[in-house]
C-alpha positions in Angstrom: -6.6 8.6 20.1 -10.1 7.2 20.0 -10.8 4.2 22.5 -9.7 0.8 21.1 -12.3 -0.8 18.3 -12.9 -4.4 18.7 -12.7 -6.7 15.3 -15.1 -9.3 16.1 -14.7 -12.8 15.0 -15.3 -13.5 11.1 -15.4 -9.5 10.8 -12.9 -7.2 9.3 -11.9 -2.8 9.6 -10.5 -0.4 7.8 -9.4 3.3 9.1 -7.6 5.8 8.0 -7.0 7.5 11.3 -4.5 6.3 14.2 -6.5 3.8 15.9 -5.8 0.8 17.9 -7.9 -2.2 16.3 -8.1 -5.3 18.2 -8.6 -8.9 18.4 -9.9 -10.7 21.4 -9.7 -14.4 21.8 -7.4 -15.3 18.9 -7.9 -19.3 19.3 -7.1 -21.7 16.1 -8.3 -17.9 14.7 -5.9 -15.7 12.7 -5.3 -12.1 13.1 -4.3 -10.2 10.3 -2.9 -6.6 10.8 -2.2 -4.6 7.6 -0.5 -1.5 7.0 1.0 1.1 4.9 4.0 3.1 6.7 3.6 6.9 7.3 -0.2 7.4 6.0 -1.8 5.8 8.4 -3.9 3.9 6.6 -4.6 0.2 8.1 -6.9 -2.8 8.7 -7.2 -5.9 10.8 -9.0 -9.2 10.1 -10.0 -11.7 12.5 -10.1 -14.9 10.5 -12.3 -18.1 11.2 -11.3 -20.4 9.1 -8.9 -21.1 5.5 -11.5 -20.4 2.5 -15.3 -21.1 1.4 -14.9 -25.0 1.2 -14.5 -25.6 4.7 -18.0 -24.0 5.2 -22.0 -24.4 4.7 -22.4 -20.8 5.1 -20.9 -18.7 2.5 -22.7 -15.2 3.6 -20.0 -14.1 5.2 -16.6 -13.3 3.3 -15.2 -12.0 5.8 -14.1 -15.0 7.8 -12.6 -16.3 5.4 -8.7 -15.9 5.0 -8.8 -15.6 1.5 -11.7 -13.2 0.9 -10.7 -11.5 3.9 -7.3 -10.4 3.2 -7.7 -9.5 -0.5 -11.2 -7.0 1.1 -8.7 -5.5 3.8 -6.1 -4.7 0.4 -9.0 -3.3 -1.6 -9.7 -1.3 0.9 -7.1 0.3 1.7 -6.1 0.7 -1.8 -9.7 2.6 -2.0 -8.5 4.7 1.0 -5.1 6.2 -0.7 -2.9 3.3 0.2 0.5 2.5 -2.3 -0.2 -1.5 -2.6 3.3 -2.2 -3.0 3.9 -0.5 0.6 1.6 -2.5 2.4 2.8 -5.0 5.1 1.5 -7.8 7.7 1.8 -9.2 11.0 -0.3 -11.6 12.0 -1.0 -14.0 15.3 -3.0 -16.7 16.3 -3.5 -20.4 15.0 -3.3 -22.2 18.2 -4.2 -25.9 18.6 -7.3 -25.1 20.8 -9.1 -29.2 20.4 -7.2 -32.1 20.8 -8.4 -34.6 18.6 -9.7 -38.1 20.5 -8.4 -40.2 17.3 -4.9 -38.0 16.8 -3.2 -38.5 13.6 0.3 -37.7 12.3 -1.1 -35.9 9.0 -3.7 -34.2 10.6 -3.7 -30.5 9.8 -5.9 -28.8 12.9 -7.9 -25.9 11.6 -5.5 -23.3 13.2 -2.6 -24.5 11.3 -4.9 -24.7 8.0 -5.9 -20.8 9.2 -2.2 -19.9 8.7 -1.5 -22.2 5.9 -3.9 -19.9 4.6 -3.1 -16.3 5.6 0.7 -17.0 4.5 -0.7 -18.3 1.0 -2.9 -15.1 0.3 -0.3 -12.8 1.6 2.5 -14.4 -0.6 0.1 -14.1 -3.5 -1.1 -10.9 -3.1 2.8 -10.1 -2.6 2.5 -8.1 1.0 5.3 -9.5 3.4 4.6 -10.5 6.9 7.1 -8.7 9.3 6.1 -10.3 12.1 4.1 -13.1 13.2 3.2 -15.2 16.6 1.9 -18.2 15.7 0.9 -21.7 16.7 1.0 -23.0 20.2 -2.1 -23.9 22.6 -2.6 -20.8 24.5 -5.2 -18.1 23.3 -4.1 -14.5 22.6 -5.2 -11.0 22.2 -3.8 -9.1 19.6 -3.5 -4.7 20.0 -2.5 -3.4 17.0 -1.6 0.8 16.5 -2.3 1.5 13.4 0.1 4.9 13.7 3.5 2.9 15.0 2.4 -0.7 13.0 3.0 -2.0 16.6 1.6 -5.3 17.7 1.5 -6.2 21.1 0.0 -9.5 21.5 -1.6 -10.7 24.9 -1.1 -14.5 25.9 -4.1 -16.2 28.1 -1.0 -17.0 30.8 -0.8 -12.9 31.0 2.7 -13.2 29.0 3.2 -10.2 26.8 4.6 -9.9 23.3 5.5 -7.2 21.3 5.8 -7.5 17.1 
């Protein structure tokens, strides 16, 4: 297996080969690992934020949870993948900024990140499997695209597998 590819922030892969894709530094960020079972065929999103209206910039689909996600689908529908047999895990939406005027109906951009992944993913009808969400801490997420494992990385060192 190839050494580890890096999906940067607001960026997105494909591959159709085993690979292990990751995402560093998973803040109020979402990572989205897609897969099909047995062909090998996967992709991994590292979302910024929820969709175009919370942005000026609007160059780059690829942060976006909604543009994102359906891209990584097309893809690997492009590549040979069944639609119907693709699945998700995803990790990340911490609460990274505590806000100095807190409110109780305050959504915080990580929650609105996974808000947002679940909404795209229910729509586009690919179940999540597993998912490690929320919190404070920052995480790494490792994803094999041959075994669909996730192991995610915690900033206290703590180790998860999905």
């Amino acid at each position: 297996m190839q050494e580890p590819i890096t999906v940067r922030i607001a960026t997105l892969k494909v591959v159709s080969e085993p690979s292990v894709l990751v995402c560093r530094g998973l803040g109020s960020c979402v990572g989205v690992a897609l897969y099909e079972k047995g062909s090998g065929i996967a992709g991994m999103a590292h979302i910024l934020l929820p969709s175009e209206e919370f942005s000026l910039k609007k160059d780059m689909p690829e942060k976006f949870a909604d543009k994102a996600i359906e891209m990584i689908v097309e893809q690997m529908v492009e590549m040979g993948a069944i639609k119907s047999r693709i699945v998700a895990k995803i990790a990340g939406g911490a609460k990274m900024f505590i806000s100095v005027a807190p409110s109780a109906d305050r959504v915080h951009v990580g929650e609105r990140n996974v808000h947002a992944v679940k909404a795209k993913l229910k729509d586009l009808n690919v179940p999540i499997l597993a998912e490690d969400i929320g919190g404070t801490r920052g995480r790494t997420m490792e994803f094999d695209t041959k075994t669909g494992r996730v192991k995610i990385h915690l900033a206290d060192k703590t180790v998860r597998i999905l």
